[in-house]
PDB file with SEQRES, HELIX, SHEET and CRYST1 records, atoms N, CA, C and O in Angstrom:
SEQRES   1 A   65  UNK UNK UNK UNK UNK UNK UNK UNK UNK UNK UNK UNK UNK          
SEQRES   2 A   65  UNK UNK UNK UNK UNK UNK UNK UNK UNK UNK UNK UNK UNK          
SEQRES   3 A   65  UNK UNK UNK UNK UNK UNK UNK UNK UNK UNK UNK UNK UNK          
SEQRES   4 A   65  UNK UNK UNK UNK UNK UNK UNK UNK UNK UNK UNK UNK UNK          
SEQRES   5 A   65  UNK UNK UNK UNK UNK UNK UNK UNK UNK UNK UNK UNK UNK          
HELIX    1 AA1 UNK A    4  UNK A    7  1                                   4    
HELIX    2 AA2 UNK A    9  UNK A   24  1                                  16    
HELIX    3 AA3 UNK A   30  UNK A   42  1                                  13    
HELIX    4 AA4 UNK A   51  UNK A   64  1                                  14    
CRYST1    1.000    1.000    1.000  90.00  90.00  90.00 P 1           1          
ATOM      1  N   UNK A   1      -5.966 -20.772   0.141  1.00  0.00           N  
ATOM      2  CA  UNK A   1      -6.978 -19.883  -0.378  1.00  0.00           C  
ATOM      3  C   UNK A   1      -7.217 -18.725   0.586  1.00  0.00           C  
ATOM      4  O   UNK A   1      -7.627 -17.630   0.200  1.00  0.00           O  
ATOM      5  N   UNK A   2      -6.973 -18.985   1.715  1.00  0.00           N  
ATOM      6  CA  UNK A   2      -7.354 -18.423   2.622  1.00  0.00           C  
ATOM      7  C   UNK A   2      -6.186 -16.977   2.903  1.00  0.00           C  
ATOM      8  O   UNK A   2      -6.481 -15.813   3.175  1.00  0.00           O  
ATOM      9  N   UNK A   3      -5.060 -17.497   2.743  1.00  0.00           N  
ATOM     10  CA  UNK A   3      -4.016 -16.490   2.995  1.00  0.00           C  
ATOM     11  C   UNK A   3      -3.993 -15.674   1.338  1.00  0.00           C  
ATOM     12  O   UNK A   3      -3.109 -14.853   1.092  1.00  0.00           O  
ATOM     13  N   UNK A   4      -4.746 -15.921   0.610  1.00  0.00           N  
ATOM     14  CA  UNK A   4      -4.284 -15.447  -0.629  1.00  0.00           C  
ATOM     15  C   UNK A   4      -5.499 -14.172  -0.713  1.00  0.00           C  
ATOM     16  O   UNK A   4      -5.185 -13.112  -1.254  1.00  0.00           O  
ATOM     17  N   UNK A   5      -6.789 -14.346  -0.183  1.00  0.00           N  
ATOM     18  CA  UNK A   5      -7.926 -13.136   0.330  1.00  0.00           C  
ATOM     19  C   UNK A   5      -7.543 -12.739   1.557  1.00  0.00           C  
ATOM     20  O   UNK A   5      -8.421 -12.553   2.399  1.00  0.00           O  
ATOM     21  N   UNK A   6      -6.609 -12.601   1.783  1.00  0.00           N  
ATOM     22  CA  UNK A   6      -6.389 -12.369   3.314  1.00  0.00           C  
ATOM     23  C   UNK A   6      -5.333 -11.262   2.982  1.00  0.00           C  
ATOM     24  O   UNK A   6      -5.524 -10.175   3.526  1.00  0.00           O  
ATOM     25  N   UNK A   7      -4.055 -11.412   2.021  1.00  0.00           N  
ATOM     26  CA  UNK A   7      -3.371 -10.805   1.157  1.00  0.00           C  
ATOM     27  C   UNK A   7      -4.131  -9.818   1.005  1.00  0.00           C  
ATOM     28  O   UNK A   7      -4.375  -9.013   1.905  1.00  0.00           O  
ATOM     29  N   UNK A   8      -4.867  -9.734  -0.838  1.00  0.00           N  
ATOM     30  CA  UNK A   8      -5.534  -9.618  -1.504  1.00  0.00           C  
ATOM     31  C   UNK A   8      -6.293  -8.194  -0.101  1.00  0.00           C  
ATOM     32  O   UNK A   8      -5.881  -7.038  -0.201  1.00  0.00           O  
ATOM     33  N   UNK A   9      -6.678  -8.328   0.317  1.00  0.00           N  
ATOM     34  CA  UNK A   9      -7.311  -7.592   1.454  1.00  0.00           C  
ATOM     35  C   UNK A   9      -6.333  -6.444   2.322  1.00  0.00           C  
ATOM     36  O   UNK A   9      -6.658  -5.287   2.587  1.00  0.00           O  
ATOM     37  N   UNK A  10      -5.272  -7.012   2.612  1.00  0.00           N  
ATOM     38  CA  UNK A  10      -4.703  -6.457   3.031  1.00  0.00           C  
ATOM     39  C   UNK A  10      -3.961  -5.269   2.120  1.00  0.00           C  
ATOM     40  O   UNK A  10      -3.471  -4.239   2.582  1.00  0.00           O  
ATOM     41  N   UNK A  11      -3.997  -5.656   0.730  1.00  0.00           N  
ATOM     42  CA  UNK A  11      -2.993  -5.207  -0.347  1.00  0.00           C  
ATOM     43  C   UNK A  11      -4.400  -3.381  -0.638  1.00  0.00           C  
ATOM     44  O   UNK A  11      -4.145  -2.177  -0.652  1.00  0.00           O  
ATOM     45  N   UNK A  12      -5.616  -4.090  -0.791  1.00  0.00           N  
ATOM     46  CA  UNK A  12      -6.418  -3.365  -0.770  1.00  0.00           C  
ATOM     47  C   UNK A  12      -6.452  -2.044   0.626  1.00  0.00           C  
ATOM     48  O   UNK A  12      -6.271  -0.833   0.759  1.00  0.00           O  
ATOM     49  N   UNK A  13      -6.563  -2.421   0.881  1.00  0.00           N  
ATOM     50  CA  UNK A  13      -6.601  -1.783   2.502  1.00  0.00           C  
ATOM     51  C   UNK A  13      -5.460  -0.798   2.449  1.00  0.00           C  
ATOM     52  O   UNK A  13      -5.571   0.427   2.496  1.00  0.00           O  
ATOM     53  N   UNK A  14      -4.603  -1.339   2.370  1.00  0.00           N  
ATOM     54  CA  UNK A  14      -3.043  -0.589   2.642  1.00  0.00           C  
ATOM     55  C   UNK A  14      -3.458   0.719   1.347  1.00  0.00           C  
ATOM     56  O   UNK A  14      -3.598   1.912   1.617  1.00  0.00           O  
ATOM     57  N   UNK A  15      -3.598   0.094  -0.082  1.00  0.00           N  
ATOM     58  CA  UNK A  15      -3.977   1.086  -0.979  1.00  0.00           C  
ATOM     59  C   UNK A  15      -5.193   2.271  -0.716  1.00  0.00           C  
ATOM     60  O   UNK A  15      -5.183   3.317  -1.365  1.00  0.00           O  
ATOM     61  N   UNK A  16      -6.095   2.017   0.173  1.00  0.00           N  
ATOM     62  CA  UNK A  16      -7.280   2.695   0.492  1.00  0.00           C  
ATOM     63  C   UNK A  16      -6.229   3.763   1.830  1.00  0.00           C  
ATOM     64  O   UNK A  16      -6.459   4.967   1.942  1.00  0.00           O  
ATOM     65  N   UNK A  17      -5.255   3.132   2.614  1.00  0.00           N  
ATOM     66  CA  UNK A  17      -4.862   4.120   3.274  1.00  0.00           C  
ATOM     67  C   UNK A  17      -3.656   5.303   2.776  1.00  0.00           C  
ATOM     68  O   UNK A  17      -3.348   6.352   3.340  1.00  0.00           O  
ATOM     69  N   UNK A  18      -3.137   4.721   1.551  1.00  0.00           N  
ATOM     70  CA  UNK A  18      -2.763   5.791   1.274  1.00  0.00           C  
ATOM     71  C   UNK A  18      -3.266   7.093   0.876  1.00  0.00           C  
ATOM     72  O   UNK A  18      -2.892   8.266   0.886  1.00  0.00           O  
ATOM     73  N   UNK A  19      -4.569   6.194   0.415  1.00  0.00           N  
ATOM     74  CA  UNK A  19      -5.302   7.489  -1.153  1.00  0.00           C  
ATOM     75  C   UNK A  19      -5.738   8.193   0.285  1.00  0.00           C  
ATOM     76  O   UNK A  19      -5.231   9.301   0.459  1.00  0.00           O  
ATOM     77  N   UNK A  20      -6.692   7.658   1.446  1.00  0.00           N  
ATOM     78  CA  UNK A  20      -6.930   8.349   2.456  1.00  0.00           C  
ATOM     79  C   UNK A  20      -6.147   9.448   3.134  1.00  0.00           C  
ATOM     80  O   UNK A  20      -6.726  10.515   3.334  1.00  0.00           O  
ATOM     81  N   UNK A  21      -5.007   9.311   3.474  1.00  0.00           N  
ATOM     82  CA  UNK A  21      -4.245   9.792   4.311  1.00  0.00           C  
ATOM     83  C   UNK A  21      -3.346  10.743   3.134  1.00  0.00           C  
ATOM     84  O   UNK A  21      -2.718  11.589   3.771  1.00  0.00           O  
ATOM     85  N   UNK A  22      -3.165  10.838   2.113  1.00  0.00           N  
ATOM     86  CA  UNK A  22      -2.822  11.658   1.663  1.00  0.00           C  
ATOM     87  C   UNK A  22      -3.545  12.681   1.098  1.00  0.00           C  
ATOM     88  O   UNK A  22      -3.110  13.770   0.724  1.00  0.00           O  
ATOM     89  N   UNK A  23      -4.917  12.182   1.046  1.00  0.00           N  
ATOM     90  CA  UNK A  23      -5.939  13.443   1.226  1.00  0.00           C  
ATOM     91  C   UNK A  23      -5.840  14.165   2.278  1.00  0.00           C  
ATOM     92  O   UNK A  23      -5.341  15.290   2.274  1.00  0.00           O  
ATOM     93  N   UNK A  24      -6.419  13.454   3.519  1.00  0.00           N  
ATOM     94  CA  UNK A  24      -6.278  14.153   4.526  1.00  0.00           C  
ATOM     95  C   UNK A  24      -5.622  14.932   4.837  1.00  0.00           C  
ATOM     96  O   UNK A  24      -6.152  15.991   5.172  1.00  0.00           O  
ATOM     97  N   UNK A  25      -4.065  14.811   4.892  1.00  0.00           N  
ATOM     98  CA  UNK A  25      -2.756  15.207   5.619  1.00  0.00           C  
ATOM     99  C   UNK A  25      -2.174  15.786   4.814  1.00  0.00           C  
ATOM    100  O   UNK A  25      -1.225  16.522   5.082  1.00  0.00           O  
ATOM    101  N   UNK A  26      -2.613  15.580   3.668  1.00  0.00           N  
ATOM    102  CA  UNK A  26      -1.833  16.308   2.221  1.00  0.00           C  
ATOM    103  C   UNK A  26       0.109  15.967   2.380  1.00  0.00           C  
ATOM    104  O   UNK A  26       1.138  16.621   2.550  1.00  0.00           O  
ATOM    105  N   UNK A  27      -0.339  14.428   2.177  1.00  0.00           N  
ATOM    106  CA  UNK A  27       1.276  14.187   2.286  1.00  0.00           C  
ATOM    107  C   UNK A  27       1.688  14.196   0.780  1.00  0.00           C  
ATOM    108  O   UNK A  27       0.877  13.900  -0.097  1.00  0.00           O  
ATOM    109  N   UNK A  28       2.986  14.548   0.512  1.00  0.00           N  
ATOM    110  CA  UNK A  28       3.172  14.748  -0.684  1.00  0.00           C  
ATOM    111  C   UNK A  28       3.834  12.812  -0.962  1.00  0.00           C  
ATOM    112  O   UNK A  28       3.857  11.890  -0.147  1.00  0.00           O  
ATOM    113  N   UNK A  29       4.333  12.846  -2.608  1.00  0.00           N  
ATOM    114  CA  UNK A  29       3.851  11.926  -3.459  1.00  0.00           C  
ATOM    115  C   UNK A  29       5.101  10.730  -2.561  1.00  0.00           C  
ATOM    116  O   UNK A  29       5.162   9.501  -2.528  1.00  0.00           O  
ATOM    117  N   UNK A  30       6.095  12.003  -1.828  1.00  0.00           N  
ATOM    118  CA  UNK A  30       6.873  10.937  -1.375  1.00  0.00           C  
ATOM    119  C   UNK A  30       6.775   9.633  -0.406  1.00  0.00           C  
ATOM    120  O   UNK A  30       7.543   8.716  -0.116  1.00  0.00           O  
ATOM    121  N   UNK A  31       5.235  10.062   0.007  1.00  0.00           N  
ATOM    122  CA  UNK A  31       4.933   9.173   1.357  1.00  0.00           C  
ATOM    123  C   UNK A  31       4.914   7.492   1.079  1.00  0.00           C  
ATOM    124  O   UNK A  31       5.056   6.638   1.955  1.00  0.00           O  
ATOM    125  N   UNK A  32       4.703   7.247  -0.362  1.00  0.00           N  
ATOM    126  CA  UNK A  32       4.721   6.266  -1.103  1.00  0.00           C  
ATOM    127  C   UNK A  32       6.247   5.264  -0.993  1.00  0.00           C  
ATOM    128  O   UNK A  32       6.332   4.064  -0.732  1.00  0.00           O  
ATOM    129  N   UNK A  33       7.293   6.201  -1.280  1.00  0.00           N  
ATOM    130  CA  UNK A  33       8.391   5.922  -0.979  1.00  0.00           C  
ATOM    131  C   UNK A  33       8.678   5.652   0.177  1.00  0.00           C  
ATOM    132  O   UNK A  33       9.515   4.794   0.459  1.00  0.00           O  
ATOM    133  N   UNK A  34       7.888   6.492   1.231  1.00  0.00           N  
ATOM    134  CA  UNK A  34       8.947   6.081   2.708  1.00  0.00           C  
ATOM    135  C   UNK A  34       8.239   4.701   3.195  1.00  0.00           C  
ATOM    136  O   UNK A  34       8.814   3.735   3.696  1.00  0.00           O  
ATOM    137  N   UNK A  35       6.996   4.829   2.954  1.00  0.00           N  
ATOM    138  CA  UNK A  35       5.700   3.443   3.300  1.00  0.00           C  
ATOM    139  C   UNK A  35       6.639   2.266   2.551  1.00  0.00           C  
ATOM    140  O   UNK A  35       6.798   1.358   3.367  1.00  0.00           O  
ATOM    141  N   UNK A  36       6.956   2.126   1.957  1.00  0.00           N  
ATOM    142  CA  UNK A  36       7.599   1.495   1.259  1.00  0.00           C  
ATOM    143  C   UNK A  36       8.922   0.850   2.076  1.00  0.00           C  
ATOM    144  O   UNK A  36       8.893  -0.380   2.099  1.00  0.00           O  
ATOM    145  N   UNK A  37       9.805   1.319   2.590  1.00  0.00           N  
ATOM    146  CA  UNK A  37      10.899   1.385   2.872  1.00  0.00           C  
ATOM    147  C   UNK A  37      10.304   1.158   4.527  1.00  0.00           C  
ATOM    148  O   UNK A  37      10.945   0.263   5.078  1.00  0.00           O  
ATOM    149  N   UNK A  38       9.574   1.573   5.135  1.00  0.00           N  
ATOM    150  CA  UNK A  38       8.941   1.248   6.333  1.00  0.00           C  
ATOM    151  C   UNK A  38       8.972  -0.386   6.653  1.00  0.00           C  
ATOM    152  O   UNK A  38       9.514  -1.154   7.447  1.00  0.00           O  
ATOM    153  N   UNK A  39       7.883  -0.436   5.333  1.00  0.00           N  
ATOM    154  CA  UNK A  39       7.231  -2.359   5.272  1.00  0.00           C  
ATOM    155  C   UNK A  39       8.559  -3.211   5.127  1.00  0.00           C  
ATOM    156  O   UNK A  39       8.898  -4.159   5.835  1.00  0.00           O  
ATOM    157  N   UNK A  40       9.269  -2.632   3.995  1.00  0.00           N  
ATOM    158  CA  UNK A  40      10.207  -3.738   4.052  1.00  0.00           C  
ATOM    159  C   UNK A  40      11.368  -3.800   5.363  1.00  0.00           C  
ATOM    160  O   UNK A  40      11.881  -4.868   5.697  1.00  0.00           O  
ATOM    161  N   UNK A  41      11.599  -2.850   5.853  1.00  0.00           N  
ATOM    162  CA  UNK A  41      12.288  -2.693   7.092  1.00  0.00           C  
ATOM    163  C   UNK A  41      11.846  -3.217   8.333  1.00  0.00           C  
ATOM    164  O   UNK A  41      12.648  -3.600   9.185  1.00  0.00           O  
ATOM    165  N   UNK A  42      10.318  -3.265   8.522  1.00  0.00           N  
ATOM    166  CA  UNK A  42       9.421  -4.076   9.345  1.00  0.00           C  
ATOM    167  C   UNK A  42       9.246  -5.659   9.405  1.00  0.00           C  
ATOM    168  O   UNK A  42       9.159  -6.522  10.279  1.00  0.00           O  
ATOM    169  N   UNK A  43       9.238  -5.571   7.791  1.00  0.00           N  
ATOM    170  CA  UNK A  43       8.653  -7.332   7.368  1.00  0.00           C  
ATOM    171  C   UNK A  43       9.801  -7.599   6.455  1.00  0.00           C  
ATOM    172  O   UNK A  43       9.461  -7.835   5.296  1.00  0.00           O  
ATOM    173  N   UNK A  44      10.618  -7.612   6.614  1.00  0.00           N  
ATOM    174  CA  UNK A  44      12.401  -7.840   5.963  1.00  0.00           C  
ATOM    175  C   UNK A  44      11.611  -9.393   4.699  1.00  0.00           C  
ATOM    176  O   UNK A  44      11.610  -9.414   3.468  1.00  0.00           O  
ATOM    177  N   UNK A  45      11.099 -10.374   5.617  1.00  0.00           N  
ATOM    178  CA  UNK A  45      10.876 -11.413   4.496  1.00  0.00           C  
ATOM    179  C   UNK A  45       9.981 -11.523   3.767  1.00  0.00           C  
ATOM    180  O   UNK A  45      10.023 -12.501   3.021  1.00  0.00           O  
ATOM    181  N   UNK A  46       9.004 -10.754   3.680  1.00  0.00           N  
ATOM    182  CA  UNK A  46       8.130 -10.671   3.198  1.00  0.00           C  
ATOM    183  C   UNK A  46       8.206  -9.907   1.761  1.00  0.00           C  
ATOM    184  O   UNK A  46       9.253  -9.340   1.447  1.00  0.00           O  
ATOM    185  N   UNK A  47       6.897  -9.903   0.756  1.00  0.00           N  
ATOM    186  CA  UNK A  47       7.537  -9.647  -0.601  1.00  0.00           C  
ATOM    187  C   UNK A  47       6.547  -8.756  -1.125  1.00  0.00           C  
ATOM    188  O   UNK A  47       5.436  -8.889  -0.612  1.00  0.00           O  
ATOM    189  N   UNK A  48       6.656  -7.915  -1.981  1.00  0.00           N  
ATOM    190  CA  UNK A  48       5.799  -7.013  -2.215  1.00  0.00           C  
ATOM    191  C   UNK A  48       5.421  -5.992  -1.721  1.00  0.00           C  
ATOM    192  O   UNK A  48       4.224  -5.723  -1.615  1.00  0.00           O  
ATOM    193  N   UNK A  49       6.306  -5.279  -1.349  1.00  0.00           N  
ATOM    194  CA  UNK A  49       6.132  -4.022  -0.419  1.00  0.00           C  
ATOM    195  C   UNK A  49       7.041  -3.136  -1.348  1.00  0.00           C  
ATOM    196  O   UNK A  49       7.648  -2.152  -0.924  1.00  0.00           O  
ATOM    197  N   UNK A  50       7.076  -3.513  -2.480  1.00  0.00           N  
ATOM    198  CA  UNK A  50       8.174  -2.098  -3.550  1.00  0.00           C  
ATOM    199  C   UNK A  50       7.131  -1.218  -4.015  1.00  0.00           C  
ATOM    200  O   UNK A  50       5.942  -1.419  -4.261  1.00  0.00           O  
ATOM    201  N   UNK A  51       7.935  -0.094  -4.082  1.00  0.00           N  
ATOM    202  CA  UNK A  51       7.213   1.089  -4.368  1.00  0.00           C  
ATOM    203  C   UNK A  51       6.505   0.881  -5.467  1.00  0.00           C  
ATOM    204  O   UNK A  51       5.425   1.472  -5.497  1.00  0.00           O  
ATOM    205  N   UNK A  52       6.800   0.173  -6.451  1.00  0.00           N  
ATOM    206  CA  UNK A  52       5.711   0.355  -7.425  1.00  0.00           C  
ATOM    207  C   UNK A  52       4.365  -0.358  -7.128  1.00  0.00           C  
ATOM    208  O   UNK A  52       3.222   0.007  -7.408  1.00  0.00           O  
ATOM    209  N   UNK A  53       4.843  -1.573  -6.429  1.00  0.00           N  
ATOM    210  CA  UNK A  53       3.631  -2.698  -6.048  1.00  0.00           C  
ATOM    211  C   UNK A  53       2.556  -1.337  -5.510  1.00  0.00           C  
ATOM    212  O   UNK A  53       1.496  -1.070  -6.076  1.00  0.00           O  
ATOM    213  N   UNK A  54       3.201  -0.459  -4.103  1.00  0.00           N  
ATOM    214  CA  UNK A  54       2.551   0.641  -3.669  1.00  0.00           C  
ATOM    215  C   UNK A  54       1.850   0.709  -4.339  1.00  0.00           C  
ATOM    216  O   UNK A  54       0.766   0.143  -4.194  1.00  0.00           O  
ATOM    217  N   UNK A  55       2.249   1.664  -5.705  1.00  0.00           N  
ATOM    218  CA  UNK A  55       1.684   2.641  -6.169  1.00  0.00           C  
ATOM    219  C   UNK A  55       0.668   1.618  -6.812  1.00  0.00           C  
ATOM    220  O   UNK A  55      -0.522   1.914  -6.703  1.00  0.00           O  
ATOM    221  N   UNK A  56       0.946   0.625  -7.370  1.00  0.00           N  
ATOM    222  CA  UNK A  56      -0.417  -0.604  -8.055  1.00  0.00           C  
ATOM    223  C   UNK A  56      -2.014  -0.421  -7.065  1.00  0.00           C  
ATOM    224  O   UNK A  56      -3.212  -0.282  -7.312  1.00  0.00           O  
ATOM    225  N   UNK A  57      -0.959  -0.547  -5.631  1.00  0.00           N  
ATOM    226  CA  UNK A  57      -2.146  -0.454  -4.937  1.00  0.00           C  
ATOM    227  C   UNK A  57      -3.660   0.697  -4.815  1.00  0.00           C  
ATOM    228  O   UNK A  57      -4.887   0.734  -4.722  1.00  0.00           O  
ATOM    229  N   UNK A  58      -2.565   1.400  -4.894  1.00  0.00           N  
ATOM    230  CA  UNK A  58      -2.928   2.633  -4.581  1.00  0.00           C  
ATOM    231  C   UNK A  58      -4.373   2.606  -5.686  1.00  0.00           C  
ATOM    232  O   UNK A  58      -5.568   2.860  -5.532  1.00  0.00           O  
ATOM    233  N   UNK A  59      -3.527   2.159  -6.821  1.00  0.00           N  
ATOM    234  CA  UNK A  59      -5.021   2.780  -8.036  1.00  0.00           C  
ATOM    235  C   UNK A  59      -5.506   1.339  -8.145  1.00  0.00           C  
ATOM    236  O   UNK A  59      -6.297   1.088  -9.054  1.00  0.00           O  
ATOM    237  N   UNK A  60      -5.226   0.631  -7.547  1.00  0.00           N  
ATOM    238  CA  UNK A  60      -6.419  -0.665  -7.306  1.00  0.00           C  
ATOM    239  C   UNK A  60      -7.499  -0.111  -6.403  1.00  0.00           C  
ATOM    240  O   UNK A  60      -8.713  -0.190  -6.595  1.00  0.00           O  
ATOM    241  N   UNK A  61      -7.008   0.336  -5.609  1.00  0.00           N  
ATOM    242  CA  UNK A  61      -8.129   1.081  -4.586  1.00  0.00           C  
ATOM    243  C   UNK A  61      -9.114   2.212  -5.283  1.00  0.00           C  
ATOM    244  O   UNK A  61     -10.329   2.203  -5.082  1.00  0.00           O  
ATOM    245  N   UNK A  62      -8.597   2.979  -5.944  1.00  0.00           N  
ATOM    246  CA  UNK A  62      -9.138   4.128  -6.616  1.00  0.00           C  
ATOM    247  C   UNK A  62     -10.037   3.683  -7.457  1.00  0.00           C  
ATOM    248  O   UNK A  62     -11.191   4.079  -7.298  1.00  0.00           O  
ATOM    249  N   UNK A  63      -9.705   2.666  -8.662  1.00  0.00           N  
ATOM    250  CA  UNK A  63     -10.174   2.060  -9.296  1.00  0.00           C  
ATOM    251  C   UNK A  63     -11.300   1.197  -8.778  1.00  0.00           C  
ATOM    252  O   UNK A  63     -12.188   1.139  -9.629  1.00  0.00           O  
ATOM    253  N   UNK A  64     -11.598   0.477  -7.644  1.00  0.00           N  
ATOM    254  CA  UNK A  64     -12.774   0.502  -7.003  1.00  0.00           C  
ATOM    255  C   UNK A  64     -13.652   1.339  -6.613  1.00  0.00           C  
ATOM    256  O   UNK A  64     -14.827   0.976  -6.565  1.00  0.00           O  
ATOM    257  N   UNK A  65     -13.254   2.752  -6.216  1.00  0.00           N  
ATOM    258  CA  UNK A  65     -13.885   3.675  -5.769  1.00  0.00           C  
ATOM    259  C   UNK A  65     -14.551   4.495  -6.468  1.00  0.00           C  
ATOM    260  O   UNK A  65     -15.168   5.411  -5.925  1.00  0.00           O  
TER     261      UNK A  65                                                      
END                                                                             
């Protein structure tokens, strides 16, 4: 239960830093793509780091906001 809000949190978070940082910095739409390709290159076993999951995130976050 614990790793699944812990996820869940993290999945959030990550989505709150995109919408953030591409305000800020005015990164264009590709930053999605490279974040993407970052995580899985970082965390090779890990799952859910595809660009679309991204972009899910992204308006999970928004969609709270």
């Amino acid at each position: 239960m614990k790793v699944n809000s812990e996820q869940l949190l993290f999945n959030w978070q990550l989505g709150r830093d995109l919408v953030v940082r591409k305000a800020e910095e005015k990164w264009g739409s590709g930053i999605v793509e490279q974040v993407s390709l970052d995580l899985q290159a970082k965390f090779p076993n890990a799952k859910g780091f595809f660009v679309r999951n991204l972009w899910f995130m992204k308006q999970w976050y928004s969609f709270t906001h």
